[in-house]
N, C-alpha and C positions, 0 to 999 in steps of 0.2 A: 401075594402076601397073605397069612393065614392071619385071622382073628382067635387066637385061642383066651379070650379073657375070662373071668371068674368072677364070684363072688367072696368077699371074706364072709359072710355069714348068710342066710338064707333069712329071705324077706318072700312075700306070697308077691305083693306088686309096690311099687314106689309111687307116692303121692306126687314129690319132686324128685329131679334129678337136676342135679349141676355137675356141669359140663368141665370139665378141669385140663388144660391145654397138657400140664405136665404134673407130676406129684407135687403139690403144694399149693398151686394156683387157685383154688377154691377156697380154699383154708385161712389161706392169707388174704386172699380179698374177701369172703365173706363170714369166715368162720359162725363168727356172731349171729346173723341172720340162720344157720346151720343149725347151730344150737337152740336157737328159740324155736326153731320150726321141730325139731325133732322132741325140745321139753314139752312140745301143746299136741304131742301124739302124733303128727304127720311122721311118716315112711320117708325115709329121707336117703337119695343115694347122693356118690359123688363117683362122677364115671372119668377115670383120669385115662384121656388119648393117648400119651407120649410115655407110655411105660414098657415098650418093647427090647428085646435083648438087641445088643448092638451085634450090628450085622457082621460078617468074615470082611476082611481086607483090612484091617488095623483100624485105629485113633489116627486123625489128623494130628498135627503141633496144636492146634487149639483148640480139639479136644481133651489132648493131653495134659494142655496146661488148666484146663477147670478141671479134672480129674486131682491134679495137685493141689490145687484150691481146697475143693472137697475131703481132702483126705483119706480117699476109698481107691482100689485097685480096679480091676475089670469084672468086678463083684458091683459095679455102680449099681446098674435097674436094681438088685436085687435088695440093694441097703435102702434106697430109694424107694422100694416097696415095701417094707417094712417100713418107715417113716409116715409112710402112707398112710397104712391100715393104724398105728397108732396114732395119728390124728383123727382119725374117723373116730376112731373109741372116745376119744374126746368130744366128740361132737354129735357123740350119738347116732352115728350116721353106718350104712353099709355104705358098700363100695367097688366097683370093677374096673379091673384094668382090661386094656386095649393094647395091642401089641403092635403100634407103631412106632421105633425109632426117633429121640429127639433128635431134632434139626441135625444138633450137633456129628451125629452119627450118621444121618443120610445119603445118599449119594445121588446124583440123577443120571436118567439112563445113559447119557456120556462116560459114566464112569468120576465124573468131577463131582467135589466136597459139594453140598448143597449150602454150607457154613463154612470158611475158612478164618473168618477172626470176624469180631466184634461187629462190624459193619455190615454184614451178609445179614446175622440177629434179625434185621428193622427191614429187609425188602420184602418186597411184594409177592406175593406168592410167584416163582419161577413156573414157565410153560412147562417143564418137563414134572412137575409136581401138581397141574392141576386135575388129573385123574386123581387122585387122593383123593380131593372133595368127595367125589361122588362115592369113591370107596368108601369112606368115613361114615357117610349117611347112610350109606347099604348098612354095615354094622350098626347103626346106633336103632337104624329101623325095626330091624331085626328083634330087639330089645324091648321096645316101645311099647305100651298099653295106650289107651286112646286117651286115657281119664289124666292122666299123667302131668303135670307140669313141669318143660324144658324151662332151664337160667342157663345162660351161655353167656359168654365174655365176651363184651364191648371191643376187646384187640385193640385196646386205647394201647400208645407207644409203637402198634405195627411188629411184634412178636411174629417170626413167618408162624412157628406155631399159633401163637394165639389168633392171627389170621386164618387159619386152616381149620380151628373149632368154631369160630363163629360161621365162616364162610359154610363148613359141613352142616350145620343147625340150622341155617338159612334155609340152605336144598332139603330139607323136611317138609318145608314146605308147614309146618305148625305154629300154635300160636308161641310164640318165645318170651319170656323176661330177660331180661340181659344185668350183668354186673358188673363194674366197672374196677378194673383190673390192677391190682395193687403190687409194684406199687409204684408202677406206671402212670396211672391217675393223680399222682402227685408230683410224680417229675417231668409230665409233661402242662402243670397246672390246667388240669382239665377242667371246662368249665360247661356245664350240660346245658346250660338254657340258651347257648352257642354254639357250641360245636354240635351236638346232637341233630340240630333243622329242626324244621316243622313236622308237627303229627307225632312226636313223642311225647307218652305222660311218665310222669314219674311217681311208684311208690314208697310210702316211708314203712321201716319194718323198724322200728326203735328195740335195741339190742340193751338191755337189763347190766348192773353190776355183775352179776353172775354169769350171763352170756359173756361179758367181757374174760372175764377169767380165766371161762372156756376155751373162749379165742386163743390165748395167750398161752395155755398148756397145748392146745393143740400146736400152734406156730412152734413153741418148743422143741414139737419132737422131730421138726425135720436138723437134726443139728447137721448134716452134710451142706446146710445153704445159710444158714446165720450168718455166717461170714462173707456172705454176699452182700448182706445187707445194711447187716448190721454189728457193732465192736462187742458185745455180751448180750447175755440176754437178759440184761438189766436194762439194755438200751432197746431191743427187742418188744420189753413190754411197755417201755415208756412208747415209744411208736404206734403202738397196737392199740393201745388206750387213748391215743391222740387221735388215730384215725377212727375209731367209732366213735369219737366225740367228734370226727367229720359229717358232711353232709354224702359221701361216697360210701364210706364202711356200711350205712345203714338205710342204703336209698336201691331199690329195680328199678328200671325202665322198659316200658313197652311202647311198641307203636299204638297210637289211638286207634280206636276201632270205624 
């Protein structure tokens, strides 16, 4: 599998980089923090995995049926990419895609769906997909400055994606911060001073009236998934304003040192 990803604008090096499972995942969970780190002059990427063109051999039934959710043809990465880079412009941030297939389009070398409905979503990373780790890390290394600060997602909910980004960040082997995956972290009522174990601290990044804003224009612009989550995007920012008045929206965690 080829890695042909890009940059939307050109940056000398990135201070942070957040790790984003698929087009949106960064945005929605941390926007806020995004925006504050890039208003105080940090170089700020967000590197989204799962933006590859969907592979030859058709849509499964349940890819099909989120594609009519969506409202997009077999134009999806492409709408999904442009959703992208407008939220970045909200947030101030550059950004590169990576040319791996979501889930939903996968297949493993048996030739079988790696997603068939709803319930495949939440397992465990599958044997025939744990080469990816290592691929994942090869690219993201590739990229890397030394000075750099990785945030990668917690995989709270068990997303096989968002397992495959933290698990690939891990095999770097660097120092990480991690974010807690929205909006997952509230429907699994995640609660960090437990589930997390020992040896993790937690930072607080308090996210401003106007970071909040930010958030909320940026989560706007992915309109292909709004109605995943939410009935308008009146209900959208009442969400978004609630969760940064969470202890998740505006909190990293690292291992102790």
């Amino acid at each position: 599998m080829e890695n042909s990803s890009y940059y939307q604008q050109d940056r000398t090096h990135a201070d942070w980089i957040f790790l984003s499972p698929h087009p949106d995942d960064a945005a929605l969970s941390c926007g806020g923090l995004i925006w504050e780190l890039a208003r105080s002059g940090a170089r700020v990427e967000i590197w989204t995995l799962c933006a590859g063109e969907i592979p030859p051999g058709g849509l499964t039934p349940f890819a099909k049926t989120l594609h009519a959710r969506w409202g997009t043809g077999l134009a999806t990465i492409q709408d999904r990419r442009r959703e992208d880079q407008a939220a970045w412009r909200e947030l101030g941030a550059a950004g590169r895609f990576f040319d791996l297939p979501d889930c939903v389009y996968r297949r493993l070398p048996s030739g079988d769906p790696v997603v068939s409905g709803e319930d495949d979503l939440w397992r465990e990373i599958q044997p025939g997909e744990q080469a990816l780790v290592k691929q994942i890390s090869v690219w993201w290394r590739a990229g890397l400055r030394p000075s750099v600060q990785l945030v990668a997602p917690l995989a709270l909910g068990g997303h096989v994606d968002h397992r495959l980004a933290r698990a690939a960040a891990e095999e770097l082997s660097l120092p990480l911060l991690y974010y807690a995956d929205y909006p997952y972290a509230l429907r699994t009522a995640f609660n960090p001073d437990t589930e997390l174990g020992t040896g993790w601290v937690s930072e607080a990044h308090p996210v401003s009236a106007a970071g909040v804003e930010a958030w909320q224009r940026a989560v706007a612009q992915y309109t292909s998934q709004i109605s995943t989550f939410w009935q308008s995007l009146d209900e959208m920012r009442a969400a978004m304003a609630d969760y940064a008045a969470s202890r998740y929206g505006t909190m990293m965690w690292k291992h102790a040192a």
